[in-house]
C-alpha positions as a printed NumPy array, in Angstrom:
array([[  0.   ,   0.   ,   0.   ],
       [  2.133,   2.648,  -1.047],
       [  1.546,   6.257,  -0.255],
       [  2.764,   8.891,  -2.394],
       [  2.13 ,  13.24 ,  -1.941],
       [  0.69 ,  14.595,  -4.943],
       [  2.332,  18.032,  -6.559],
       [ -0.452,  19.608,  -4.346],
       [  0.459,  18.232,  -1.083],
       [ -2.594,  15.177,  -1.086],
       [ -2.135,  12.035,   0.683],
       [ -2.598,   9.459,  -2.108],
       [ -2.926,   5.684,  -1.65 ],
       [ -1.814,   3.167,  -4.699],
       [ -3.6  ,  -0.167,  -4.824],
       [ -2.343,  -2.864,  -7.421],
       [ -2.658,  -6.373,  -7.778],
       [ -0.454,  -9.118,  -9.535],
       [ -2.213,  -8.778, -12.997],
       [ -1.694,  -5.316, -13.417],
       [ -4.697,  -3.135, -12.401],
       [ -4.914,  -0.094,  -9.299],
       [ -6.747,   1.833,  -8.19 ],
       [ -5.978,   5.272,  -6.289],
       [ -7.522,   6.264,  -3.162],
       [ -7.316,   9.918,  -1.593],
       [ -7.361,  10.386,   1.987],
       [ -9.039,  13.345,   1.242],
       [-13.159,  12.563,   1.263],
       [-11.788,   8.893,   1.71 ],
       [-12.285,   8.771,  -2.362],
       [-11.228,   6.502,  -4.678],
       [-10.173,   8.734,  -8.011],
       [ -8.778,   6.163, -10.501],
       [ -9.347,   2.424, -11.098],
       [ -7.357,   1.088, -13.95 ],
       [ -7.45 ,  -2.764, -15.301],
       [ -4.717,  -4.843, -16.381],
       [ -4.15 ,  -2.946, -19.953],
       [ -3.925,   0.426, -17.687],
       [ -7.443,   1.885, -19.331],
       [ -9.017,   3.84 , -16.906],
       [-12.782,   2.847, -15.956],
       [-13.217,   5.967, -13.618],
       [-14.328,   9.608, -15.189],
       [-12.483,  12.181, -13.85 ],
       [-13.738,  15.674, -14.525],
       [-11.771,  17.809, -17.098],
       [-12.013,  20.278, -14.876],
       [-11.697,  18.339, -11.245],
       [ -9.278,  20.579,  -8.727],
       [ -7.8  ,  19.444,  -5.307],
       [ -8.827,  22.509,  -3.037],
       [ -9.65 ,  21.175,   0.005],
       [-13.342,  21.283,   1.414],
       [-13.986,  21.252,  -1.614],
       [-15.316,  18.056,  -2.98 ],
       [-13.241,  16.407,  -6.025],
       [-15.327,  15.916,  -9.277],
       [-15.021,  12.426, -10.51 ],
       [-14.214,   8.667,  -8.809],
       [-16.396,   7.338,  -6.399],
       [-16.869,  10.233,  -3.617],
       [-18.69 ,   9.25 ,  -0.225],
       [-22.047,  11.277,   0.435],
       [-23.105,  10.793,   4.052],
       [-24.551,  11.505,   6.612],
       [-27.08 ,  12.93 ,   3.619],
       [-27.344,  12.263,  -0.436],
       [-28.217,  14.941,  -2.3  ],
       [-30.536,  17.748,  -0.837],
       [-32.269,  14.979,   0.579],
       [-32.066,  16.879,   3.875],
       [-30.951,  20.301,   5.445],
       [-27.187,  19.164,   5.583],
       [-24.726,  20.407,   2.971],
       [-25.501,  18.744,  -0.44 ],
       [-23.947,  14.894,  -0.146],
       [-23.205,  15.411,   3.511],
       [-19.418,  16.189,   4.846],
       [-17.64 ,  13.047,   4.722],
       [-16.549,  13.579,   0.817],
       [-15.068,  17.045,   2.29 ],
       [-12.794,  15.854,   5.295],
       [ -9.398,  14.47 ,   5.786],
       [ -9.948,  10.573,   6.821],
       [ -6.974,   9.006,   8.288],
       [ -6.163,   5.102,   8.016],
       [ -7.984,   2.66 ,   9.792],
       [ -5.629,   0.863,  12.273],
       [ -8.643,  -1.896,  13.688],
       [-10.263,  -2.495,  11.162],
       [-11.904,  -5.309,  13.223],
       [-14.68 ,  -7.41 ,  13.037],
       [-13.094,  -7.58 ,   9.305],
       [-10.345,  -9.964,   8.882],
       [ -7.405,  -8.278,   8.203],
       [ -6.278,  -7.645,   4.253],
       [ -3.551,  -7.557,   2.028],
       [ -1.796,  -4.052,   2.287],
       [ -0.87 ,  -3.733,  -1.595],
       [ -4.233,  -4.698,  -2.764],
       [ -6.808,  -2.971,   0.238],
       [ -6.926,   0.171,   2.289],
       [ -8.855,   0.332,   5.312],
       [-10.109,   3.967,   6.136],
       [-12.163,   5.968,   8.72 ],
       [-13.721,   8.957,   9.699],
       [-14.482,   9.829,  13.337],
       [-17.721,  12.483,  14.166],
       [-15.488,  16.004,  15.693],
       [-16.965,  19.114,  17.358],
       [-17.082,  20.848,  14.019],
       [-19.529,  18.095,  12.7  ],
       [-21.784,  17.84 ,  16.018],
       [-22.941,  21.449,  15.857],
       [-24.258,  20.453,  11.841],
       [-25.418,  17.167,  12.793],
       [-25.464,  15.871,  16.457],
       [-24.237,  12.61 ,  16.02 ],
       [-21.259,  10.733,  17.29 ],
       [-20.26 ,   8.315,  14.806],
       [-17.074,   5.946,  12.951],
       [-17.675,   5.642,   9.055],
       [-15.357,   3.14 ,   7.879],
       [-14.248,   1.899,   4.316],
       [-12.412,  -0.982,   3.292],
       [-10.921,  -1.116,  -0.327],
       [ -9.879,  -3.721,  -2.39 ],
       [ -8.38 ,  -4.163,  -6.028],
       [ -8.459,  -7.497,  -7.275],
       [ -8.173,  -9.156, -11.4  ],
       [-11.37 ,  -7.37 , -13.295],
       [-12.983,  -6.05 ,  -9.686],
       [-13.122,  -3.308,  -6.979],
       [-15.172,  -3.67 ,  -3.879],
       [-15.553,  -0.814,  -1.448],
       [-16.914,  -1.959,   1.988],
       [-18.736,   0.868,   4.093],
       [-19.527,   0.327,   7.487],
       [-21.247,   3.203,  10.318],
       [-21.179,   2.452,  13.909],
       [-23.58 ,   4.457,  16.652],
       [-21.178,   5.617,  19.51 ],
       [-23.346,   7.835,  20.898],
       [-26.143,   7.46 ,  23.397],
       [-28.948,   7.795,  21.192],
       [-30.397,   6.115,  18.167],
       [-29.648,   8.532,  14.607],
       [-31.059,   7.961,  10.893],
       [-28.802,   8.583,   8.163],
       [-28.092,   8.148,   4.537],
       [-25.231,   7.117,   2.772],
       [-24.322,   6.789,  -0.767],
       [-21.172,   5.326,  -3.261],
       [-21.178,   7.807,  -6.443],
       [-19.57 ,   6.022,  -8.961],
       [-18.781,   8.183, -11.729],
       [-18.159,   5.89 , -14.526],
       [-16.165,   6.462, -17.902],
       [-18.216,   5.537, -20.803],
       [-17.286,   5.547, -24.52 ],
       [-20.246,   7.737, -25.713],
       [-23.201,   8.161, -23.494],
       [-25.719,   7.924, -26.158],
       [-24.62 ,   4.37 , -26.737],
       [-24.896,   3.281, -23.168],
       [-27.845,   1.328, -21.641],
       [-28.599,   0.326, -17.998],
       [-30.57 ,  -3.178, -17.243],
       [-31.435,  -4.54 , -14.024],
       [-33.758,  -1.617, -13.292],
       [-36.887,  -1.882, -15.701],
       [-40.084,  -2.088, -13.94 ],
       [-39.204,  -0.351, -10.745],
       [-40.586,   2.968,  -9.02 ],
       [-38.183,   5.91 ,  -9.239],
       [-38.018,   9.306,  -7.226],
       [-37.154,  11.832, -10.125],
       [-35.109,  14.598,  -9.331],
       [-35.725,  16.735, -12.501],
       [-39.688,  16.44 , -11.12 ],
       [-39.164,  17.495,  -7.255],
       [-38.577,  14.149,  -6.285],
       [-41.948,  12.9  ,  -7.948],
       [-42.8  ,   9.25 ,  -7.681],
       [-42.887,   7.393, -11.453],
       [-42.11 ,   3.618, -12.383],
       [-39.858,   2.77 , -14.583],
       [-41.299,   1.559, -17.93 ],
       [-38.456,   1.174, -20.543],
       [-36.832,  -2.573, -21.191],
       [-33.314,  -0.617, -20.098],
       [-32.384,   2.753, -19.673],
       [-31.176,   4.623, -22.418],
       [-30.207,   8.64 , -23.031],
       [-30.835,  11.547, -25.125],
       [-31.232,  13.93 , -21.909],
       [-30.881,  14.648, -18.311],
       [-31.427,  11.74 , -16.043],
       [-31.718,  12.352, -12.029],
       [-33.16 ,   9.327, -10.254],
       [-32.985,   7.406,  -7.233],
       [-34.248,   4.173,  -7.999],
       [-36.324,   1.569,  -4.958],
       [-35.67 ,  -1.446,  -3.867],
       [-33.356,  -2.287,  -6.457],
       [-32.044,  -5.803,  -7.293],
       [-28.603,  -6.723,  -6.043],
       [-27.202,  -6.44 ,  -9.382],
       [-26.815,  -3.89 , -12.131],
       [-25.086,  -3.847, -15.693],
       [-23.877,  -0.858, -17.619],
       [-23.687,  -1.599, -20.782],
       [-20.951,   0.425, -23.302],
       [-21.61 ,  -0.979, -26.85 ],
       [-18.62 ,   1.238, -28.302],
       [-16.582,  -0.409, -25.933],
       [-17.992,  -3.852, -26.174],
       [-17.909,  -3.744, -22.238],
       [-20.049,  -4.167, -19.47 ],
       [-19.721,  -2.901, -15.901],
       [-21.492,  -5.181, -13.321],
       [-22.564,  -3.115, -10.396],
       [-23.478,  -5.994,  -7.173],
       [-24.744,  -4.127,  -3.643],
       [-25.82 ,  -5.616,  -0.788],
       [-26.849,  -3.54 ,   2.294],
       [-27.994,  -0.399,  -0.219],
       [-31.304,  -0.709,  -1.735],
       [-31.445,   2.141,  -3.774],
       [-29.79 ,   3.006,  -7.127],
       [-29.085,   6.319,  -8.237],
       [-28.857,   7.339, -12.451],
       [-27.591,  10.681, -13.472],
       [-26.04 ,  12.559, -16.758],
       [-26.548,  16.245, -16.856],
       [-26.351,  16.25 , -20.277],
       [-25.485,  19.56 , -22.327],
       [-27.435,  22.202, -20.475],
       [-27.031,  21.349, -17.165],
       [-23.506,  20.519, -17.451],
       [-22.945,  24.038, -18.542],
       [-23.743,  24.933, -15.765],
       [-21.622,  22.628, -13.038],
       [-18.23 ,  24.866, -12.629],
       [-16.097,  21.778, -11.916],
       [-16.898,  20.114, -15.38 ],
       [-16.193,  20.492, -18.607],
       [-18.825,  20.946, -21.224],
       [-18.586,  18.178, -22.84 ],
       [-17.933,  15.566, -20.159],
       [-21.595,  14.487, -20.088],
       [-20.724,  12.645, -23.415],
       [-18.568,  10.223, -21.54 ],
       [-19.31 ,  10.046, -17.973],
       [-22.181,   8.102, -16.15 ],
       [-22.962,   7.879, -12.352],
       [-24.792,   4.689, -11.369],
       [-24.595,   4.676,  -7.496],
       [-25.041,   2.683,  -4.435],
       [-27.181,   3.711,  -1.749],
       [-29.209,   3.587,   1.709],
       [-31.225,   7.136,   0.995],
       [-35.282,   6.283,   0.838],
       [-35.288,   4.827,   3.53 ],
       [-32.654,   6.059,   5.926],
       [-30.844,   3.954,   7.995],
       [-31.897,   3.599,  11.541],
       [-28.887,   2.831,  13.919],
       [-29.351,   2.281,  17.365],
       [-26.441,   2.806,  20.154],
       [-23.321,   0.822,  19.486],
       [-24.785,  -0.469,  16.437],
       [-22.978,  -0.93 ,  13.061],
       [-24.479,  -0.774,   9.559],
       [-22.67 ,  -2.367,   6.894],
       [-22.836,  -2.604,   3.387],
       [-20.961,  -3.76 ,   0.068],
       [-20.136,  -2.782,  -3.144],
       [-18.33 ,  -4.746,  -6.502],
       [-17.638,  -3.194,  -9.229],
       [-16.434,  -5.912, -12.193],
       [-15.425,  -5.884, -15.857],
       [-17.444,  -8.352, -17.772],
       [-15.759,  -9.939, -20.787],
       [-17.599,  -8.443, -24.349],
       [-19.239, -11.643, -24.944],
       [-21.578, -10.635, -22.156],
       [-24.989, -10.906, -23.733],
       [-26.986,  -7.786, -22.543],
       [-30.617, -10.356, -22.991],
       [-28.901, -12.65 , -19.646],
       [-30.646,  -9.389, -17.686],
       [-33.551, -10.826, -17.733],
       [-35.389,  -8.49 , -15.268],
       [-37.017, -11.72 , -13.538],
       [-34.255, -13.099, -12.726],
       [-32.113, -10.039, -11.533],
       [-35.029,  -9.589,  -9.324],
       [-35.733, -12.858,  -7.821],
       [-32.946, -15.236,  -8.872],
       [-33.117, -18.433, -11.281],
       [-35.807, -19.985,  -8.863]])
């Protein structure tokens, strides 16, 4: 687990694994920024126009959004973790303990500063792992106060996609949807897999545990597997919006796609000395993947 300063004085953690691939990690927000396979092609998007200015939140990667997604909530938008130093995890206990080129353990302890915005003494740990084709990030929140809190917490990934237009989304057809662009309006999804020709802002329901992206320029799939984080969250600004977003270029939208992990609708309720845990894989799927094996059925409910 090698730790290198950036040029700009950040605290950056290098992953690899005996095939080839790595992934970078920031202790900054916790955040992983860059996840490479074995031919060194980067599967992250990383915004044009991303900067390293501490609070502020880095553009790109998979950034942590708790104790809030969004403007679900009065909090900042995405909550405070994405925006603090996190230092490495030391116990990373009841986990067993993992290999230290290929995982970093990390955590973030509640401080005064973060009590007077939200009263809640807390550990938010993060385990992650590289291995051949895969990268799992393992959250887990533990109550050490005195009194039961809610909160939500969410895995952006920011994907890098050949040409957005030519991407589609399975594993979510037929399920109810908050919409964002429609102040957070109920609908159900009704498409056979998402496609896009405009904004998308979702947070999807009780979502299945698995998810493929599909990039047909790339003859690629990315297999998104959750447990512990029922929802699933689809945005692209597209070209107006995106305009609009100082910390991206104009035309990022074209190859960029979040698909996140998350416990927003409903929160999480976490009594005293509690832990919540949950789990996230992301996986390269060889191009023979056949996009028709998503049958919805049986992302839903299995092969029984």
């Amino acid at each position: 687990m090698p730790l290198n300063l950036g040029n700009d004085g950040s605290s950056r953690i290098i992953l690899t694994e005996p095939r080839g691939s790595t992934a970078e990690v920031l202790l900054f927000g916790g955040q992983v920024i860059s996840w490479k396979n074995e031919r060194r092609e980067e599967l992250l998007y990383m915004s044009s126009k991303a900067q390293y200015k501490p609070p502020k939140a880095i553009r790109g990667g998979i950034p942590v959004s708790f104790p809030q997604f969004g403007n679900f909530g009065g909090l900042e938008r995405h909550g405070f973790a994405r925006n603090k130093f996190w230092s490495h995890d030391e116990d990373p206990s009841p986990l067993p303990p993992a290999n230290k080129q290929s995982s970093v353990d990390l955590i973030l302890k509640s401080t005064e500063e973060d009590l007077k915005t939200w009263p809640h003494s807390f550990e938010l740990r993060v385990r992650i792992t590289i291995s051949p084709g895969k990268l799992t990030l393992i959250p887990r929140v533990r109550n050490i106060d005195s009194k039961a809190f809610s909160f939500m917490f969410a895995l952006r990934n920011y994907l890098y996609v050949s040409d957005i237009s030519e991407v589609r989304v399975e594993g979510l057809e037929t399920l109810d949807y908050l919409d964002n662009l429609m102040g957070k309006e109920r609908f159900t999804e009704q498409a056979d897999a998402i496609t896009f020709d405009g904004e998308v802002d979702r947070v999807y329901l009780n979502t299945p545990t698995k998810i493929a992206v599909i990039d047909h320029e790339r003859k690629r799939t990315i297999e998104l597997r959750k447990e512990g984080m029922p929802n699933a969250v689809v945005w692209n600004p597209w070209d107006k919006k995106v305009k609009s977003i100082a910390d991206m270029g104009d035309e990022d939208y074209k190859t960029m796609l979040c698909v996140d992990s998350g416990a927003i609708e409903p929160q999480v309720l976490l009594k005293p000395c509690e832990e919540w845990k949950g789990r996230q894989e992301l996986s390269i799927v060889s191009s023979s993947y056949c996009s028709g094996q998503l049958d919805p059925r049986k992302v839903l409910f299995g092969d029984n």
